[in-house]
N, C-alpha and C positions, 0 to 999 in steps of 0.2 A: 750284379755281375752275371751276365749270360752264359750258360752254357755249363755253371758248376755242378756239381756229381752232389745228390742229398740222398742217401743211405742207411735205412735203420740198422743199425750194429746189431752183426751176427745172422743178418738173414741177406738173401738176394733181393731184397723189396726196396726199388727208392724212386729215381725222380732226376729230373735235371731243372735247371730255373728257367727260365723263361727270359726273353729281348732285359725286361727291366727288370731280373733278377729274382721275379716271385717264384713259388714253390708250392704245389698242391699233394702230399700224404694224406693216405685217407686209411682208417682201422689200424691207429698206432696205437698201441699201449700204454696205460700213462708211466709206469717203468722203461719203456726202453729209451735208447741213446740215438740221437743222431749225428751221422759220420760227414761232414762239409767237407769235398775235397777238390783242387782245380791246380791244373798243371803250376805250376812256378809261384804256390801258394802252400802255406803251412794245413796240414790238415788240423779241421777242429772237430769236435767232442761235443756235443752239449744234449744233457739229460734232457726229456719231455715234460716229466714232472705234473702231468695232468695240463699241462701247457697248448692253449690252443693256436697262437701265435706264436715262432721262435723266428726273434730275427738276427742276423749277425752280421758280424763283420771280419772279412777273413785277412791277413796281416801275409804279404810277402815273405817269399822264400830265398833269399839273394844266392844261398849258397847253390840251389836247386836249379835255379833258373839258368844261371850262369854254363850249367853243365848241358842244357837243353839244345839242342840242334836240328832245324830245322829238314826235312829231306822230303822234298814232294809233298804228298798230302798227309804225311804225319811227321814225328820226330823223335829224336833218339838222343841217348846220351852219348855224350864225345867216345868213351870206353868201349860202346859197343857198334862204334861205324865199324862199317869194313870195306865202303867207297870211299874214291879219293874226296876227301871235301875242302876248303877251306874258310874257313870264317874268318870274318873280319872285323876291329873295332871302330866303332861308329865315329870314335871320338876323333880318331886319327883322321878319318876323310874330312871332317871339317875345320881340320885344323890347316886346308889347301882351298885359296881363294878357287873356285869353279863352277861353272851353270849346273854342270852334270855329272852323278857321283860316279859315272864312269871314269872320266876327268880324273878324280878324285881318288879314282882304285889305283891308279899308275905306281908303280915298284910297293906294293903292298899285299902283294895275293903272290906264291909261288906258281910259274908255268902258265901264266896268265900276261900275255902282251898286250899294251895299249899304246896306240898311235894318235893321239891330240889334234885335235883338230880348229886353228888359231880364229875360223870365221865366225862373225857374228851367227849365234842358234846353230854352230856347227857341231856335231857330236861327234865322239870320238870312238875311233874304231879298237874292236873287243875285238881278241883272237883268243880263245882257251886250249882249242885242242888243235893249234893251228893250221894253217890254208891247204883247203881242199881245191880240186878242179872240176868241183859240179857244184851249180848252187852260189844258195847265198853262206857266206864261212862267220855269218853273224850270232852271235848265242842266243837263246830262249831268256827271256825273262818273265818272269814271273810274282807280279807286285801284288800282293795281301791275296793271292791266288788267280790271279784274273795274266791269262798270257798277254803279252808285247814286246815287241821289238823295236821301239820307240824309247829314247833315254829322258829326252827333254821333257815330257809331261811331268816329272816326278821332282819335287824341290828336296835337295840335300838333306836339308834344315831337319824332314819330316820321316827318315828312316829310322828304324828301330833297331834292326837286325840284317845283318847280308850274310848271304853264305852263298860257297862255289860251286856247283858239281859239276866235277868235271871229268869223272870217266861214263862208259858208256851203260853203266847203271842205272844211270837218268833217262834213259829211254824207255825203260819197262813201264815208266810212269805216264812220262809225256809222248812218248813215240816220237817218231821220226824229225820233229823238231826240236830234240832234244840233241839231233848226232853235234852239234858245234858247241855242247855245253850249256850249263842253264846256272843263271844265278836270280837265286829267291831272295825275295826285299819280302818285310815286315813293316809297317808302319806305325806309328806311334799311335796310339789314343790313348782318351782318355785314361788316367788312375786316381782312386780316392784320395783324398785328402784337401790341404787349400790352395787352391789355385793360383798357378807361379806364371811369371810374364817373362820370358828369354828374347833377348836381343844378339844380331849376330850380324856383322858388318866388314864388309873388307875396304878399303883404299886405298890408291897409289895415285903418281905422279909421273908422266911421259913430257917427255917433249921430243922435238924434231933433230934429227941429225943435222939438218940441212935448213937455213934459213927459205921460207917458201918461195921470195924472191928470188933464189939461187941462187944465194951467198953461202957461205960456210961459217958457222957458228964458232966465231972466236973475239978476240977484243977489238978486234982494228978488221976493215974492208981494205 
């Protein structure tokens, strides 16, 4: 796991892991403790013990994660926002056959209008803080931190997390491409354990109002 916090207990001395999760301490004690800690993850504990190698494996927080909110380049708990934001559940968007999870956000988000848009690769239009007379009145997006303003690159299937912001809080972050709102995506990756295969498919059935000949579609001509 990259990126977690490794801390000898009781002092300021520690370390973070590294891309594949390794960990270099150097002049630890064989008495002290190391403190393993990462956001939306249980904190662990584990003695040194004269221990040259300590390897672990850190166990999910659902209750902790759940409370986590994304906001620009850090994040906070629900309790202590004080921008408008709103979060959305992932589960819901795909429970709506569509290319694009803006598609997808339509009467799900409060103060958040979306206008659909029926053409083949057509995307549908975001208004949050709505229509201005200067510009473009499209929102900021912001996928696993990387700006665009493009919907269709991004497959449904692969979001993790969305959230809204949408007063003008969001600017202190992003500046001026922020004035029409921003909504940050998260993306799935990978997590420990054994590897699970999801499948997800939508169908229907059209036909013509109108026989193409130009006839009208009933039992008798």
């Amino acid at each position: 796991m990259p990126g977690a916090s490794v801390l000898i207990k009781g002092t300021t001395t520690g370390t973070q892991t590294d891309f594949d999760g390794n960990y270099t301490l150097d002049n630890v004690d064989d008495n002290a403790t190391l403190v393993f800690s990462y956001i939306g993850f249980k904190t662990l504990e584990v003695a040194v013990n004269g221990q040259s190698t300590i390897d672990v494996t850190m166990e999910e927080d659902a209750s902790k994660l759940d409370e986590v909110v994304v906001t620009g380049y850090g994040s906070q708990a629900k309790k202590d926002l004080t921008g408008s934001v709103s979060v959305v559940d992932t589960e819901e968007l795909l429970a709506v056959p569509a290319t694009t999870f803006a598609q997808q956000l339509q009467g799900r988000a409060a103060g958040v209008s979306i206008i659909n848009d029926a053409r083949p690769g057509g995307e549908a239009t975001v208004r949050i803080r709505g229509f201005g007379t200067v510009g473009n009145n499209a929102p900021l997006y912001i996928i696993d931190g990387v700006p665009t303003q493009a919907q269709a690159n991004l497959n449904p299937n692969d979001i993790e997390s969305l959230q809204i912001l949408k007063d003008a809080s969001a600017a202190s972050i992003y500046g001026s491409r922020a004035a029409n709102g921003v909504i940050i995506i998260t993306t799935k990756k990978g997590k420990m354990g054994k590897p699970t295969i999801s499948y997800n498919s939508f169908y229907g059935i059209g036909s013509p109002e109108k026989d193409p000949r130009g006839f009208k579609r009933s039992g008798t001509r």
